[in-house]
C-alpha positions in Angstrom: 126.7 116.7 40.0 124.8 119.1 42.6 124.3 118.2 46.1 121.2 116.6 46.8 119.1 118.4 49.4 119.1 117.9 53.1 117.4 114.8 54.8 115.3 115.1 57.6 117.1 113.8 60.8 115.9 111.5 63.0 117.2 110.9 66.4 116.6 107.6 68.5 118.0 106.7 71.4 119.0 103.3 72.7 119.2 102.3 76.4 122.4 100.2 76.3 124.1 100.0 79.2 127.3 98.4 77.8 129.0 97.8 74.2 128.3 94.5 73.9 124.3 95.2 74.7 125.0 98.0 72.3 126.0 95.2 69.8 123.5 92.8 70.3 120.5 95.6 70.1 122.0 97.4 66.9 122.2 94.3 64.7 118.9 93.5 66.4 117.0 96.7 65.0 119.1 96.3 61.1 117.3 93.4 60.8 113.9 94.9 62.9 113.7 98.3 62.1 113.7 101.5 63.9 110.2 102.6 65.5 110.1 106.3 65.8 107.3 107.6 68.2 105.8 110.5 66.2 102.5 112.3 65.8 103.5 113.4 62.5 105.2 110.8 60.3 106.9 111.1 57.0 105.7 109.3 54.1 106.4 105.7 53.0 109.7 105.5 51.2 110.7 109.1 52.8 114.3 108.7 53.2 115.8 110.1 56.5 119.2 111.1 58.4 118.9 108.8 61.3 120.8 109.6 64.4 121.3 106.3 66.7 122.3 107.9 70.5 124.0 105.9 73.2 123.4 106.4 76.9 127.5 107.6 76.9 127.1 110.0 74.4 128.2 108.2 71.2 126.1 108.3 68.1 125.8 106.1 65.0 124.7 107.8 62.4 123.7 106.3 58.7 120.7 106.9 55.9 117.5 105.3 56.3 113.7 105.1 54.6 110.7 104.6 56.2 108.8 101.7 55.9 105.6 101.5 57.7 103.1 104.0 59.8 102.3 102.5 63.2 99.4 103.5 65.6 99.2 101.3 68.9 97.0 102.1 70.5 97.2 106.5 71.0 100.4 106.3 69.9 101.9 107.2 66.3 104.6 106.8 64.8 106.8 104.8 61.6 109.1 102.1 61.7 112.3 102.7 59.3 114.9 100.5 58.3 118.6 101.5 57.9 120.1 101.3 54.5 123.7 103.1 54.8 126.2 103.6 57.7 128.1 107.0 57.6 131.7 106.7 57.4 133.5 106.4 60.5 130.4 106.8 62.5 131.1 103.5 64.2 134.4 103.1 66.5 134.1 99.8 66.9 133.3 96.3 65.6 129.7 95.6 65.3 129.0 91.5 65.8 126.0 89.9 63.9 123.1 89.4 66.4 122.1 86.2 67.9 119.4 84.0 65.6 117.5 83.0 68.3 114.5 85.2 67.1 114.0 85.0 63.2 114.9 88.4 61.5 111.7 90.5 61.1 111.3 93.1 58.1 108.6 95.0 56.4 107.5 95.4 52.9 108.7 98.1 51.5 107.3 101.0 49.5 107.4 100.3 45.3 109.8 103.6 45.6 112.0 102.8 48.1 115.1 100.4 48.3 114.6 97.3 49.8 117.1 96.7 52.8 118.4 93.4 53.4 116.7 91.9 56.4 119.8 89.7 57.8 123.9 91.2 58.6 127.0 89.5 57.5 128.0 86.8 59.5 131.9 88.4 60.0 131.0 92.3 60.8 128.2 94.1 59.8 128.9 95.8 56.4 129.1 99.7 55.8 126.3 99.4 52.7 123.6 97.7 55.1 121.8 96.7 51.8 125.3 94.9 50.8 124.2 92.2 53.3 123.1 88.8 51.8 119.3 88.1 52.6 119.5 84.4 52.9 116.4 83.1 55.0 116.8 82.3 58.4 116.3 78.3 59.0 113.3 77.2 60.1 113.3 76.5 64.2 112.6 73.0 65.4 110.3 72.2 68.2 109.4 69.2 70.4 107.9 65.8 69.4 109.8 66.1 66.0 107.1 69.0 64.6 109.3 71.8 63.3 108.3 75.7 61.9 106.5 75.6 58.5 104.9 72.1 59.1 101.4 70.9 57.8 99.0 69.6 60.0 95.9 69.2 57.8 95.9 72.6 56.5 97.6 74.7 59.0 101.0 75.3 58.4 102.8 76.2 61.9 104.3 79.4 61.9 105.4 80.3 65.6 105.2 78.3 68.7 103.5 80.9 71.1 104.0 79.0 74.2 103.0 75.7 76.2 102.1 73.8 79.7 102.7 70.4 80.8 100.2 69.1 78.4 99.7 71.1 75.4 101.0 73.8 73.6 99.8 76.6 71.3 100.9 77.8 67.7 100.5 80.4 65.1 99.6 79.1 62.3 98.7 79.6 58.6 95.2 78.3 57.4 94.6 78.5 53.8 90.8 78.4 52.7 91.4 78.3 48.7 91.1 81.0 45.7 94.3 83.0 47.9 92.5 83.4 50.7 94.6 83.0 54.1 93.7 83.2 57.9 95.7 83.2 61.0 94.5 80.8 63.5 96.1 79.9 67.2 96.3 75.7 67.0 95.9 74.1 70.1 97.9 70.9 70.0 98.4 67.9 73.1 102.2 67.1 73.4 103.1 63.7 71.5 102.9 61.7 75.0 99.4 62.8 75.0 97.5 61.1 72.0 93.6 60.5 71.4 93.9 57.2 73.6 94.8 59.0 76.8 93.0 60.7 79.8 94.1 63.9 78.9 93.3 63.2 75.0 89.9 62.4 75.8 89.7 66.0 78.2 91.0 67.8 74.7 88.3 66.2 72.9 85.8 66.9 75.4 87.6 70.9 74.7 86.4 70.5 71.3 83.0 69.6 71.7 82.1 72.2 74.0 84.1 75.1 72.4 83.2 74.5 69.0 79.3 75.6 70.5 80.3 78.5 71.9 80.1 81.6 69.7 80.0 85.1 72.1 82.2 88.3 71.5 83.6 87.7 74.9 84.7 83.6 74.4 87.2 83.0 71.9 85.9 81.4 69.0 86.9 77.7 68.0 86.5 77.2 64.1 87.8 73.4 63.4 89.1 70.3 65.1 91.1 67.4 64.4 94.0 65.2 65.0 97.2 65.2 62.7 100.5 63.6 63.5 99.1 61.6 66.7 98.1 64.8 68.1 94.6 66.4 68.6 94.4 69.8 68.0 91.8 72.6 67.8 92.4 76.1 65.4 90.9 79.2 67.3 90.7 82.8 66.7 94.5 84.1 67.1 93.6 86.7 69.6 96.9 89.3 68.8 98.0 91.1 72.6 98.3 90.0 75.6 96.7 88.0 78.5 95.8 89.6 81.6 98.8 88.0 83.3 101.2 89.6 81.2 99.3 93.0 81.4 99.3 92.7 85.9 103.2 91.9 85.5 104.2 95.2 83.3 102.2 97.0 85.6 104.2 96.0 88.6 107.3 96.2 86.6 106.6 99.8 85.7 105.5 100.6 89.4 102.1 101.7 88.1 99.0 102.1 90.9 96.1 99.9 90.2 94.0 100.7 87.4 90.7 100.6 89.4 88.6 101.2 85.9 90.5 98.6 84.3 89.3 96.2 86.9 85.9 96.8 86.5 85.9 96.7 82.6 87.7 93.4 82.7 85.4 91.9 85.3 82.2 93.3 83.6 83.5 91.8 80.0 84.7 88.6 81.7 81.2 88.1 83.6 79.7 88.2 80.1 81.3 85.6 79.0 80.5 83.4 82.2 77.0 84.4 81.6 76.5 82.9 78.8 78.9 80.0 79.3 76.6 79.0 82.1 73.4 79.3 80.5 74.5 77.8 77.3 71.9 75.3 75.8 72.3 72.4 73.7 70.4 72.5 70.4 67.2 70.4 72.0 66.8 73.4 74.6 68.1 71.6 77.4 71.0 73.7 79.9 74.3 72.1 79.2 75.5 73.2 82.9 78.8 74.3 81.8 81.2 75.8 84.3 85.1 77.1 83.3 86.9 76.0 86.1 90.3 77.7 85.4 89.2 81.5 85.6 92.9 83.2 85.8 94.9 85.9 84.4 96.6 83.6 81.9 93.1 82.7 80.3 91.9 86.5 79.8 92.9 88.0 76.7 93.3 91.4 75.7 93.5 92.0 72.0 95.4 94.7 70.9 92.2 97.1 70.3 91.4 96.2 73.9 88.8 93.3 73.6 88.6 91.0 76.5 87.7 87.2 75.7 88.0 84.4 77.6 89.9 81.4 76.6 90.7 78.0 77.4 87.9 75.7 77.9 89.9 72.6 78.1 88.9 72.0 81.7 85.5 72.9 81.6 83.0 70.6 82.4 79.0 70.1 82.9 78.0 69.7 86.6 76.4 65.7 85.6 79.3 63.9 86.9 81.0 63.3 83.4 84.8 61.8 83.9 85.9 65.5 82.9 84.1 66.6 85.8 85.6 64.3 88.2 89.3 65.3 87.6 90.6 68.0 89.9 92.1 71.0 87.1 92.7 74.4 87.7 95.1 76.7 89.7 94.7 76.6 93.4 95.3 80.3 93.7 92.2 81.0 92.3 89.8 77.8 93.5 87.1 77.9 95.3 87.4 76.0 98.5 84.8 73.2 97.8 86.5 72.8 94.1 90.7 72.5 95.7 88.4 69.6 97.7 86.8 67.8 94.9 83.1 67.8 94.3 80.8 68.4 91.6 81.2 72.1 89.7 79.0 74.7 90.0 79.0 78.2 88.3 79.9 79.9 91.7 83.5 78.1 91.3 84.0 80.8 88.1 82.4 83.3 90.5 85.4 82.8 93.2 87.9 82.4 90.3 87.0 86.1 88.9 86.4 87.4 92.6 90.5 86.8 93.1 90.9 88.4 89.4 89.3 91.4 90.7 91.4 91.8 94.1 94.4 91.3 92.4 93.6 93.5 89.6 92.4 96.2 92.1 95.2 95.8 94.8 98.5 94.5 92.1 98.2 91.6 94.2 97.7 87.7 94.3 94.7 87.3 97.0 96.7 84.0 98.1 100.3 85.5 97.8 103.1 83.3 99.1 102.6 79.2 99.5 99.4 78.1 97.1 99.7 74.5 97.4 96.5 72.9 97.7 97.1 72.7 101.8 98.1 75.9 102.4 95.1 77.3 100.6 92.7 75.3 102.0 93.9 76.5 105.8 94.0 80.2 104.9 90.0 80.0 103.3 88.4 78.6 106.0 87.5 82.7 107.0 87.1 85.5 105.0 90.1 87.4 104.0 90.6 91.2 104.3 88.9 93.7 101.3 91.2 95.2 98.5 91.1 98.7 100.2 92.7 97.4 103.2 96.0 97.4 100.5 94.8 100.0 98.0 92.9 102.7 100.0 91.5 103.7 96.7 89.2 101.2 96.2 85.5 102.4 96.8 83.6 100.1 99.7 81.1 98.8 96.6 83.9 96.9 95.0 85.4 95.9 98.4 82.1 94.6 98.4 81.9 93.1 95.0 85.0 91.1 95.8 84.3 90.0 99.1 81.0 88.3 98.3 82.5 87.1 95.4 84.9 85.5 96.9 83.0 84.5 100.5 84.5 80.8 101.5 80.7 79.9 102.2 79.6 79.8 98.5 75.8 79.8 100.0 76.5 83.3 100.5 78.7 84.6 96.8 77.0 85.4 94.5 74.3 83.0 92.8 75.7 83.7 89.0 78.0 86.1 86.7 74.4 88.3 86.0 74.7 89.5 89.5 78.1 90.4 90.0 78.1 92.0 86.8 75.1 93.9 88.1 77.4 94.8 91.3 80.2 96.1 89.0 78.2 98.0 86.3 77.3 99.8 89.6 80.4 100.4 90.6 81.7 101.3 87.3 79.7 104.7 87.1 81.9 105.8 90.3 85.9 104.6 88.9 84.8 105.1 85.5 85.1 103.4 82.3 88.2 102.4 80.7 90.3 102.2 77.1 91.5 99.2 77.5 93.1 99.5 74.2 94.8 102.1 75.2 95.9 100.5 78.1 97.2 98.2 75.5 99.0 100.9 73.4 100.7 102.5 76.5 101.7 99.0 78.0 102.9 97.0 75.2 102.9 100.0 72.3 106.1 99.3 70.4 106.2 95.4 70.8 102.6 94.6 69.3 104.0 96.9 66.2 107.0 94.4 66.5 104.7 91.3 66.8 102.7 92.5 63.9 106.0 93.2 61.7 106.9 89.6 62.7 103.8 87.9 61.2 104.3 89.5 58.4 107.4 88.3 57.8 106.5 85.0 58.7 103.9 85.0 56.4 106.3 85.8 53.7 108.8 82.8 54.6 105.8 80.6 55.1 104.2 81.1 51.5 107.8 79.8 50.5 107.8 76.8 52.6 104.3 75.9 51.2 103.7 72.6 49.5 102.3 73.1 46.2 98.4 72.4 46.5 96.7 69.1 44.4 95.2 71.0 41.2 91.1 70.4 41.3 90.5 69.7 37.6 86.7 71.0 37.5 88.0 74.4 39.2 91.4 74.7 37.0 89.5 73.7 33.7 86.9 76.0 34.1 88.4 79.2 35.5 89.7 80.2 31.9 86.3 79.5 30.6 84.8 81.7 33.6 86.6 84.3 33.0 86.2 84.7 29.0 82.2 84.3 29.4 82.9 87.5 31.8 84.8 89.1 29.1 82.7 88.4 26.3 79.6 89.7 28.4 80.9 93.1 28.2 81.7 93.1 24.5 79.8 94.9 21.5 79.3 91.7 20.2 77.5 90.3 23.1 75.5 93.6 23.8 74.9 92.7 19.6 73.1 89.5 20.9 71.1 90.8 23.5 69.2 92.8 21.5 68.4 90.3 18.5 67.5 87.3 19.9 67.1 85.7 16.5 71.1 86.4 15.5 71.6 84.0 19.0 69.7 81.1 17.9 71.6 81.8 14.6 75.0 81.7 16.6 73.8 78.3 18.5 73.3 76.5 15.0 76.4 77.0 14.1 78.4 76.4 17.2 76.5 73.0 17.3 77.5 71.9 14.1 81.1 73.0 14.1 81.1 70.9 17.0 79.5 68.2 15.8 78.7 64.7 17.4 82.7 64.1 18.5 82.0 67.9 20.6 78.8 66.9 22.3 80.7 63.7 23.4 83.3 65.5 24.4 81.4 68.2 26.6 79.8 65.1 28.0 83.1 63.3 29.0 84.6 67.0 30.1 81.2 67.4 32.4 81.6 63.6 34.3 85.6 64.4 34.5 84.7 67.7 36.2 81.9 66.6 38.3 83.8 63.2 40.0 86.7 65.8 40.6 84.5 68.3 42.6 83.3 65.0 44.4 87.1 64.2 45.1 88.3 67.7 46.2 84.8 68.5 48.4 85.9 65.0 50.1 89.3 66.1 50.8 88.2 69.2 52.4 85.6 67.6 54.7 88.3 65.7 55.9 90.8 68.4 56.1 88.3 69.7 58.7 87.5 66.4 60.2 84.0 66.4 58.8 83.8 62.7 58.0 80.2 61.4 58.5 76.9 62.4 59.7 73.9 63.1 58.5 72.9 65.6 55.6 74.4 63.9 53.1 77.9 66.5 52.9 80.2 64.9 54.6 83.8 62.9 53.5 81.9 59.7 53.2 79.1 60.4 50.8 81.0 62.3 48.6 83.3 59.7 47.8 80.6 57.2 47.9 79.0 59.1 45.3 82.4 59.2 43.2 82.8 55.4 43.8 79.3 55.2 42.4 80.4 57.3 39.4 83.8 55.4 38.3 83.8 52.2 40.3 87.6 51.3 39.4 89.3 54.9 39.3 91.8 54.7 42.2 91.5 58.2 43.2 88.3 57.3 44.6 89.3 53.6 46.1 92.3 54.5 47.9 90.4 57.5 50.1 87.5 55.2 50.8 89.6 52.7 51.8 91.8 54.8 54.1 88.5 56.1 55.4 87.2 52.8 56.2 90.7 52.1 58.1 90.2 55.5 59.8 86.5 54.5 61.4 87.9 51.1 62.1 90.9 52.7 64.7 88.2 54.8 66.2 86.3 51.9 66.9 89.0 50.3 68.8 89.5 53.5 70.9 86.3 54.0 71.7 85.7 50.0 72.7 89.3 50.9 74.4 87.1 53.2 77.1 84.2 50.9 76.9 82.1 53.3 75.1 80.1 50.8 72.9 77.7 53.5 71.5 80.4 55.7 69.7 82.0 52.0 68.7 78.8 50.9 67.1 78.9 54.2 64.9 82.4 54.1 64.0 82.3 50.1 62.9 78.7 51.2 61.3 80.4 53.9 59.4 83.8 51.4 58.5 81.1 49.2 57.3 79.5 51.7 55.1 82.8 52.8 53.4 84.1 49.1 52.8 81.4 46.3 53.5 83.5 43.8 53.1 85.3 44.2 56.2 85.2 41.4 58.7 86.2 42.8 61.8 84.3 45.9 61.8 81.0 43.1 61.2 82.3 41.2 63.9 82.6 43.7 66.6 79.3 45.2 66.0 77.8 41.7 66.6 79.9 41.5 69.6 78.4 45.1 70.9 74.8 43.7 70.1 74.8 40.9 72.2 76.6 42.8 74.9 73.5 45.1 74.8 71.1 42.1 74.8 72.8 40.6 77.8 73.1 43.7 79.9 70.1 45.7 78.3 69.7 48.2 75.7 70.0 51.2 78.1 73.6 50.6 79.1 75.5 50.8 76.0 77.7 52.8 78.1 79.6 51.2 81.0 80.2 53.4 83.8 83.7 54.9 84.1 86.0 53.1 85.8 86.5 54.8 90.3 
């Protein structure tokens, strides 16, 4: 047999300082993949010599094919996966990497061999594709919820991170007919259910973010609670937050980026912009303020949008309970708000003024103690301007920031238009800015990694997936669907079209082959498949917490109207009856913070479901002669001091 030609050889180095970082790096990258900066990258399935170089000189050296093209940003390049170790290239005993990061691996090319994602758990093999390619078990997380869970209809995929009170996952949204979506789902921790102070703060999350639609907010599609816990899918924003970006900076010892500032702060004040003038559907100004404006709640995608996120403290300036907590960081509050009084757009004004100096300078403005003391001493007078640390930064941004941040707020800046008017200014001396390429030269390799990642995930969660309940009408009449599309296309049909006589001929005959048993059955096919629809449409509005209102769509009046069809079919009992139960709890909860008016429309709602229900009947007299006694416009009692 004749030689086979020469590979192309690849060369990658790897920064390991030690063998046993050597180890732990190598098996990482088998299961991983190789990324290969390149403007000029071989083709998919292309299979290469790759050289592996140590910092000491030592090479491993093995065949492998490429799997994927990668662009982050400016950069190019392919990732490839190892298939085969050269003989001897390796002088010592390679260990199977740690699990504590599930084994990422790409699709590969119809052409090329697929390489086993996962070592051997003795040594790693010579034949890399020798390895078994067992799944990696599926990582358990707090309050009992572990990966590849359902809540509702988001399966969790990744938990990407967490505070004292909530925390944040990938997750998996299916919409029906194959069609998936990645959303982030915000979820309280289990000590934190609907009933609590902080429960009630989530909700009031939802109802404000679900309003908000602007390219610079991050969008909020659905809301909920599932396993005692609220939770709200959002727009899974891939990249980084602003946090993360200042931190690499200062790790890499880069200087400010004084055009990055600006662009983040012009992006950022449109979002505040429209937050604050946001109106409810009547016209009248909802008042809204943030109140946590902060590196961790700017986003940068990976193409270099900016959005804001995180509206879980923000509050109308009307002296709601929400408004009356004291949330936020204190290295970037406003001196009247680390005091406590009611909020007021400048509050977001100061938040982003601090963004800016520490953007502009690398920087906290309040470095050192920010305890709620410490702050409040060191704002009483103005502190000094960016360019007293970075002399770089031009005196109209020194003056941006300063006014923005002036411990008098009669004297910042009276909203985000004008400071974004300030910096658009400003912006035509620094410059404007790729912040995706920012994003590429910052964080270039890894997004390709977190994108490889998702995909795998995606691939282990389609495994994990419950097998969906089968809508009858839909499943019944796909077949049928799709032979009246192929029939349309046919000679036949074509036939048809142009003698209108040969279709009334065709008709006749269909109707009596069918005969009087057919029509019956069409007619018992058509109620089957029209309860069904009724059935699944109510299982969907309450997959996305759509229960009641009005129009006439919502969980309860489909199921009503299924009821109505087939009064004794169970299907149709057992969700109205849960339903009822449902609006019965939320009755209690609400009459648990004294909120009669939401009480009266949960028991009402109970009540319609199920009206044989005593104690839904029983409180809603009890709320009516509670309003009689203390009059019809205090439905409402005032929140407890």
């Amino acid at each position: 047999m004749a030689d086979r030609d020469p590979l192309p050889v690849i060369r990658v180095k790897l920064a390991c300082a030690d063998e046993p970082q050597f180890q732990t790096e190598f098996a990482s990258r088998i299961a991983e993949g190789f990324f290969v900066p390149t403007e000029s990258p071989q083709a998919l399935g292309q299979r290469l010599s790759l050289e592996l170089e140590l910092l000491d000189g030592k090479a491993v050296r093995g065949e492998a094919v490429v799997m994927r093209h990668g662009q982050p940003g400016k950069r190019s390049g392919m990732l490839v996966h190892l298939l085969e170790l050269a003989p001897d290239s390796v002088q010592f005993p390679l260990k199977p990497h740690s699990q504590a990061r599930p084994p990422v691996f790409a699709t590969p090319a119809p052409s090329a061999p697929a390489p086993s994602p996962t070592p051997r758990p003795d040594a790693l093999p010579t034949r890399v594709q020798d390895a078994p390619a067992g799944p990696a078990a599926p990582e358990e997380w707090s309050g009992g919820l572990r990966q590849f869970d359902v809540l509702r209809s988001y399966q969790l995929l990744k938990r990407l991170g967490g505070g004292g009170m909530a925390e944040v996952f990938l997750a998996r949204s299916t919409l029906g007919e194959g069609v998936e979506k990645l959303v982030a789902l915000k979820t309280t921790l289990p000590q934190f259910g609907p009933d609590t102070p902080f429960g009630a703060l989530f909700l009031n999350e939802a109802r404000i973010s679900v309003t908000l639609q602007h390219p610079n907010v991050v969008q909020v599609f659905d809301y909920g609670e599932a396993a005692g816990r609220p939770f709200l899918a959002m727009e899974f924003v891939p990249g980084r937050n602003l946090g993360n970006v200042l931190r690499r900076m200062q790790e890499r010892g880069l200087e400010p980026r004084l055009d990055l500032a600006v662009a983040v702060g012009i992006e950022v004040c449109k979002a505040l912009e429209y937050v604050h003038e946001k109106k409810d559907l009547d016209g009248k100004p909802l008042s809204l303020v943030h109140r946590d404006v902060s590196p961790g709640n700017v986003i940068f995608s990976e193409r270099g949008e900016v959005k804001v996120v995180d509206f879980g403290v923000a509050a109308a300036s009307t002296g709601t309970r929400a408004a009356e907590m004291l949330v936020g960081k204190y290295a970037y509050m406003a001196p009247e708000q680390a005091k406590g009084s009611v909020p007021a757009p400048n509050w977001d004004i100061y938040g982003l003024g601090a963004v800016l100096h520490e953007m502009s300078t690398l920087r906290p403005l309040f470095a050192g103690d920010t305890s709620k003391e410490a702050i409040l001493e060191r704002r009483k007078e103005r502190h000094l301007p960016p360019s007293s640390v970075n002399a770089a930064v031009p005196a109209a941004l020194d003056r941006a920031v300063l006014t923005a941040t002036d411990p008098d707020s009669s004297r910042r800046y009276a909203s985000a238009r004008e400071l974004r008017q300030a910096l658009d200014a400003v912006q035509g001396r620094v410059g404007r800015c790729d912040c995706g390429a920012v994003m590429g030269e910052l964080f270039g390799d890894e997004l390709i990694h977190d994108q490889m990642q998702i995909e795998a995930l995606m691939v282990r969660a389609r495994r994990h997936s419950p097998r969906a309940p089968l809508d009858s009408g839909t499943t019944v009449l796909r077949p049928l669907r799709r032979l009246r599309r192929r029939l349309a296309s046919t000679r036949f049909a074509m036939e048809l079209a142009r003698r209108p006589r040969l279709v009334w001929a065709v008709a006749a005959l269909l109707v009596l082959a069918l005969g009087g048993g057919g029509f019956l059955g069409v007619r018992s096919y058509r109620r089957e498949a029209a309860f069904a629809s009724r059935i699944a449409l109510a299982d969907e509005r309450i997959a996305s917490g759509r229960l009641v209102g009005a129009g006439g769509d919502e969980a309860l009046d489909h199921l009503l109207e299924a009821r109505k069809a087939r009064p004794d079919d169970p299907r149709a009992l057992e969700r109205v009856r849960s339903l009822a139960d449902k609006f019965e709890e939320l009755g209690q909860l609400a009459l648990s913070r004294e909120d009669r008016a939401e009480a009266a429309v949960h028991f009402e709602a109970s009540l319609k479901a199920d009206p044989g229900r005593a104690k839904p009947a029983q409180r809603l007299e009890e709320i009516e002669k509670w309003i009689r006694e203390h009059g019809a416009g205090k439905v409402r009692a005032s929140p407890a001091p």
